[in-house]
C-alpha positions as CSV (number, residue, x, y, z in Angstrom):
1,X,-46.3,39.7,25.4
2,X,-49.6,39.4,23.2
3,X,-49.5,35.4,23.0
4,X,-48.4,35.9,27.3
5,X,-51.5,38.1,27.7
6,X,-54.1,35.9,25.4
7,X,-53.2,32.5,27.4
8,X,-53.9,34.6,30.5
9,X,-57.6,35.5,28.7
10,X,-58.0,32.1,27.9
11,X,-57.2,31.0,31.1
12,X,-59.5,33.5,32.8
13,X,-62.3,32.4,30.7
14,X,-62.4,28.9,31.6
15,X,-61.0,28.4,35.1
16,X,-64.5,27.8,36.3
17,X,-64.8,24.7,34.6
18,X,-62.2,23.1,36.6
19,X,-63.8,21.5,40.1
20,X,-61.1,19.8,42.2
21,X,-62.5,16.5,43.6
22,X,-59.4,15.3,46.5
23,X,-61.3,12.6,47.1
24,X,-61.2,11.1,43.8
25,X,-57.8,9.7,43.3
26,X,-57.4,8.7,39.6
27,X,-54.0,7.6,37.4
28,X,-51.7,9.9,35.8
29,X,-49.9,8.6,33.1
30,X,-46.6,10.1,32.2
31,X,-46.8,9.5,28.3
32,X,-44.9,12.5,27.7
33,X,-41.7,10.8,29.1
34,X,-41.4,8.1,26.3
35,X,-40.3,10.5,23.7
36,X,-38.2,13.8,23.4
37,X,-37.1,16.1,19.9
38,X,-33.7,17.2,19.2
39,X,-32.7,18.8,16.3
40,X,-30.1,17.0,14.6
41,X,-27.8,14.2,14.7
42,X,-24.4,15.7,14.4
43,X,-25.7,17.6,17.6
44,X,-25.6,14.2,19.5
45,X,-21.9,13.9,18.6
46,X,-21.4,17.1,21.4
47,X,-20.7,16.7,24.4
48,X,-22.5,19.2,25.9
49,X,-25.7,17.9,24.2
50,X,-25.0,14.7,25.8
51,X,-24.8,16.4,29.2
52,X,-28.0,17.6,28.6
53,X,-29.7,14.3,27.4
54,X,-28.4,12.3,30.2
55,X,-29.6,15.3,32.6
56,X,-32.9,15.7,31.2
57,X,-33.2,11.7,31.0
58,X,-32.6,11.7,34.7
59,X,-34.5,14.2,35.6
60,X,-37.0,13.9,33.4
61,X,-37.4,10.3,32.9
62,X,-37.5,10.4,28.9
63,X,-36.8,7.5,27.8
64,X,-36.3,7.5,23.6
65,X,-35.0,10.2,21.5
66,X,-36.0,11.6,18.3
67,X,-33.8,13.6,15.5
68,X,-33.5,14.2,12.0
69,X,-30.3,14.3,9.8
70,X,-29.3,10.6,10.9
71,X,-28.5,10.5,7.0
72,X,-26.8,14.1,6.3
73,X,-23.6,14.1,4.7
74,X,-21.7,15.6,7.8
75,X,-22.5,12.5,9.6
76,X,-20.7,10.8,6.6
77,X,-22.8,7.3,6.5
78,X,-22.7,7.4,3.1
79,X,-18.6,8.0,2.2
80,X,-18.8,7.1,-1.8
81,X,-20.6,5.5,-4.6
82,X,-18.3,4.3,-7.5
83,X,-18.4,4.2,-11.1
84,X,-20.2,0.9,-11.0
85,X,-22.5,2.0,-8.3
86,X,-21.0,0.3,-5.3
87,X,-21.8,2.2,-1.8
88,X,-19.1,2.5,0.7
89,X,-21.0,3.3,4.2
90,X,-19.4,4.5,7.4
91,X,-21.3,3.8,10.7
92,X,-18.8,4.9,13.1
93,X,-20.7,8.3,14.2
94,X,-24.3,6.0,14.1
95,X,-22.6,4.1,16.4
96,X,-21.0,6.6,18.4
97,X,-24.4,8.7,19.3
98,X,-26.6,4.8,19.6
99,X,-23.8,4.1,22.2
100,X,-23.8,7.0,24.1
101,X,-27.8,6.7,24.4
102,X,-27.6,2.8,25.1
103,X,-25.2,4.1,27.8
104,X,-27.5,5.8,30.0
105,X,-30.5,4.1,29.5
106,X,-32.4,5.4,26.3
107,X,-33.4,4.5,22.7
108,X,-33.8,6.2,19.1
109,X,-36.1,6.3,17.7
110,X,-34.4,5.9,14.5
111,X,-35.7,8.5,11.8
112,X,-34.3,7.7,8.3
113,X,-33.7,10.9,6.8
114,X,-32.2,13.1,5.2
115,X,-31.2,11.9,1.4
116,X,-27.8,11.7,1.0
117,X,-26.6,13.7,-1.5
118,X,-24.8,11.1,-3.6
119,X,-28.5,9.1,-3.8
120,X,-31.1,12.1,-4.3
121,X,-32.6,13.5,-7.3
122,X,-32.2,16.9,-6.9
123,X,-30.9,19.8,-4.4
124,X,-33.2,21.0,-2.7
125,X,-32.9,20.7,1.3
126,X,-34.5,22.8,4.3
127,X,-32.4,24.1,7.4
128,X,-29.6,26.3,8.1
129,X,-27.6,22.5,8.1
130,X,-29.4,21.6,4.3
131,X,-30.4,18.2,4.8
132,X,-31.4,17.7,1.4
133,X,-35.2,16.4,0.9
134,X,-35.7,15.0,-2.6
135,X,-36.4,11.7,-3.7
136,X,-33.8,8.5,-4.1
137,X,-32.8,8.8,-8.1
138,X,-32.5,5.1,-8.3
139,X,-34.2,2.9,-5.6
140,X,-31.9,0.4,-6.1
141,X,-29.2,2.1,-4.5
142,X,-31.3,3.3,-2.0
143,X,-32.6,-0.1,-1.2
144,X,-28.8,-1.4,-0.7
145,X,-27.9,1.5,1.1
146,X,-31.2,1.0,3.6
147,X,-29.7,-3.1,3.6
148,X,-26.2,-1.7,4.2
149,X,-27.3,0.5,7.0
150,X,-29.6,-1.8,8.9
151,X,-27.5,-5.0,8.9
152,X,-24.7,-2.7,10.1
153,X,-26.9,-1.9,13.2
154,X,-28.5,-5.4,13.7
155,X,-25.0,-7.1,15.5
156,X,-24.2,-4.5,18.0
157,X,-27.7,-3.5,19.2
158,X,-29.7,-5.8,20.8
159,X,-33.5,-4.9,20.9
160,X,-34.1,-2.9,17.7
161,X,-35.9,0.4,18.2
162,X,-38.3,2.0,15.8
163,X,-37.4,3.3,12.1
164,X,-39.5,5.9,10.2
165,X,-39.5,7.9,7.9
166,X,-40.0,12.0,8.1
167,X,-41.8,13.8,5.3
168,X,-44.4,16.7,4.5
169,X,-44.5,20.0,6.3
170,X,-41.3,21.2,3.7
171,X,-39.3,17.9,4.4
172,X,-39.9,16.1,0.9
173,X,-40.5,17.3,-2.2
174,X,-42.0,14.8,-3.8
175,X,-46.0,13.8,-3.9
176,X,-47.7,12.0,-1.6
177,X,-47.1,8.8,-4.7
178,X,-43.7,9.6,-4.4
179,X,-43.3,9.2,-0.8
180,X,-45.4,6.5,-1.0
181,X,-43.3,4.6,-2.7
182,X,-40.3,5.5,-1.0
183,X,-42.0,3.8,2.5
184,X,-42.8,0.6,0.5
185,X,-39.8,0.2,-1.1
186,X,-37.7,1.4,3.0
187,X,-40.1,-1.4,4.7
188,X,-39.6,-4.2,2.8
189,X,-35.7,-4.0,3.1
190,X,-35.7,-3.6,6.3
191,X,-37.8,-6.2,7.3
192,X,-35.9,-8.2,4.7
193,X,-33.0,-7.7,6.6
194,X,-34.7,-8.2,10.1
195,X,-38.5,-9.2,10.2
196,X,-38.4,-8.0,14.0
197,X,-37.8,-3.9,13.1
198,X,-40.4,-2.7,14.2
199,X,-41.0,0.0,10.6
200,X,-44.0,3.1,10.7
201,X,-44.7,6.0,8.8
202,X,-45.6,8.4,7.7
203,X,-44.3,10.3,10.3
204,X,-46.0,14.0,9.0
205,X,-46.7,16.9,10.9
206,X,-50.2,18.1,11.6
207,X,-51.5,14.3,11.9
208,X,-51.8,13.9,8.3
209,X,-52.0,10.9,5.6
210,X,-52.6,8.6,8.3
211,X,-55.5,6.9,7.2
212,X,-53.6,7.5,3.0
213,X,-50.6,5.5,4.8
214,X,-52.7,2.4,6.5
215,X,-54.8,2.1,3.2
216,X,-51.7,2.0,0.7
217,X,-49.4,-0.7,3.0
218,X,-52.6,-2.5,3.0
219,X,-53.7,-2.4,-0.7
220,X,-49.8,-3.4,-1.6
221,X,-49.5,-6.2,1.2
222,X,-46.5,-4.8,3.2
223,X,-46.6,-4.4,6.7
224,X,-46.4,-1.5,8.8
225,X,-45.9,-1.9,12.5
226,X,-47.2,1.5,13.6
227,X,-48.2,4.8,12.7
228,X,-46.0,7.9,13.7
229,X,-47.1,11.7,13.6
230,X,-46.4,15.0,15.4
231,X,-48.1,18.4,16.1
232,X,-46.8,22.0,16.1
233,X,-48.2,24.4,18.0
234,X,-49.2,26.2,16.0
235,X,-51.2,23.0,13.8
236,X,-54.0,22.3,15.8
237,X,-57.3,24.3,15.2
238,X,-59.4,25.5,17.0
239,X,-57.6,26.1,20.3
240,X,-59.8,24.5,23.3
241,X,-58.8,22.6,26.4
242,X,-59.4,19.0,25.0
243,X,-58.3,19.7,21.4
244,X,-55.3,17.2,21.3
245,X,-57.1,15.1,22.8
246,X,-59.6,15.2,19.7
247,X,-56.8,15.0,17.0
248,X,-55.2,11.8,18.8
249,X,-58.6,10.1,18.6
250,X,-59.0,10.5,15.5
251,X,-55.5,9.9,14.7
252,X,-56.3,6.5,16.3
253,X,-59.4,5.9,14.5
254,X,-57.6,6.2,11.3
255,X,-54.7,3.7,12.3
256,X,-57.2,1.1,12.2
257,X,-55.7,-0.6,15.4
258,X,-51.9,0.4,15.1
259,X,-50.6,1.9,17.2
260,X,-49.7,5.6,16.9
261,X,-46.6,7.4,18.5
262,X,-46.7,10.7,18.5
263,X,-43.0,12.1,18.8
264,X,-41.2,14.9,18.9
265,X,-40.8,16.8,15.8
């Protein structure tokens, strides 16, 4: 009721700043439908949530999807490692939900997280569904498990959608080094599977380490093919009528000329 009564205040305050002009007739551009949030993966595997996605790309007219967990053991990508450190991967589910959205008309975008347990370096994780949210321990099983993964996906989907990776905001516990490294070491296998993957990063809440993210890839000559971020609510400061309009220009100004999605969280 308090948040219900200070938008009312707020709206109050500035309503005589808007002047309705019908003779000027100006575009309206629907960005909002290119991209929607939700949750998890293993939700996609419902089939209620599918009900949904199809109704609310229908009515709606989203067009790409955003989730985390992609990675989570209870989507069981990654079955085994042996001894010798040989990865057995499982795509069936990947495939399953990528179907489902190629079905009716959408895309992933395909965010790479969370560490599978059998690869990470520790135990910590965040959600009631703990995806786990350390670093790789070795990076070459990581690397061949990012190779597995993405040369699984190349054959039966034509078109590849965009891959990044989530961090910050709780979702990684290493440094900003750490993660760093983690997006150089995820680009370059990818686009040495596939130069056409479109790869970004560094896909943080509150619009942060953009212009961090462009200088690194730069400075270490690997390419990134666009910049990804989100906003909560509750991020952006002060609260005014044009203030995400503020923190996207800057956003862009840091990308030096990539572009920069802005999805859902």
């Amino acid at each position: 009721m308090r948040t219900l009564l200070l938008l009312g205040l707020v709206a109050l305050a500035t309503a005589a700043e808007f002047v309705v002009t019908p003779t000027v007739v100006g575009e309206f551009p629907h960005y909002y439908e290119n991209c929607v949030g939700s949750c998890h993966a293993l939700m996609a595997l419902r089939a209620d949530w599918r009900e949904q996605m199809k109704k609310a790309h229908d009515e709606l007219g989203f067009k790409m999807v955003r989730f985390h967990g992609l990675f989570d053991d209870d989507m069981s990508v990654l079955l085994s490692v042996t001894e010798n450190g040989t990865l057995q991967l499982s795509l069936y589910n990947v495939f399953s939900v990528f179907d489902f959205l190629r079905s009716i008309d959408m895309r992933p975008i395909v965010e790479l997280s969370f560490m599978p347990e059998a690869l990470a370096s520790g135990k910590d994780t965040i959600f009631h569904y703990k995806g786990n949210i350390t670093p790789p321990k070795s990076y070459a099983q990581w690397n061949d498990f990012i190779r597995q993964f993405m040369q699984g996906l190349i054959a039966p989907f034509d078109g590849p959608s965009p891959v990044i990776l989530s961090l910050n905001c709780g979702f990684f516990t290493g440094t900003q080094a750490q993660y760093f490294e983690l997006l150089e070491n995820t680009v370059r296998t990818i686009k040495g599977v596939d130069t056409r993957i479109p790869v970004g990063g560094p896909a943080t809440c509150q619009t942060a380490w953009i212009a961090e993210t462009v200088a690194y890839a730069q400075q270490h000559n690997f390419p990134l093919d666009f910049v990804s971020t989100h906003e909560y609510p509750t991020d952006v400061e002060p609260v005014r009528r044009d203030i995400m309009k503020q923190v996207v220009l800057k956003a862009r100004a840091q990308a030096g000329g990539l572009p920069v999605f802005y999805t859902g969280p």
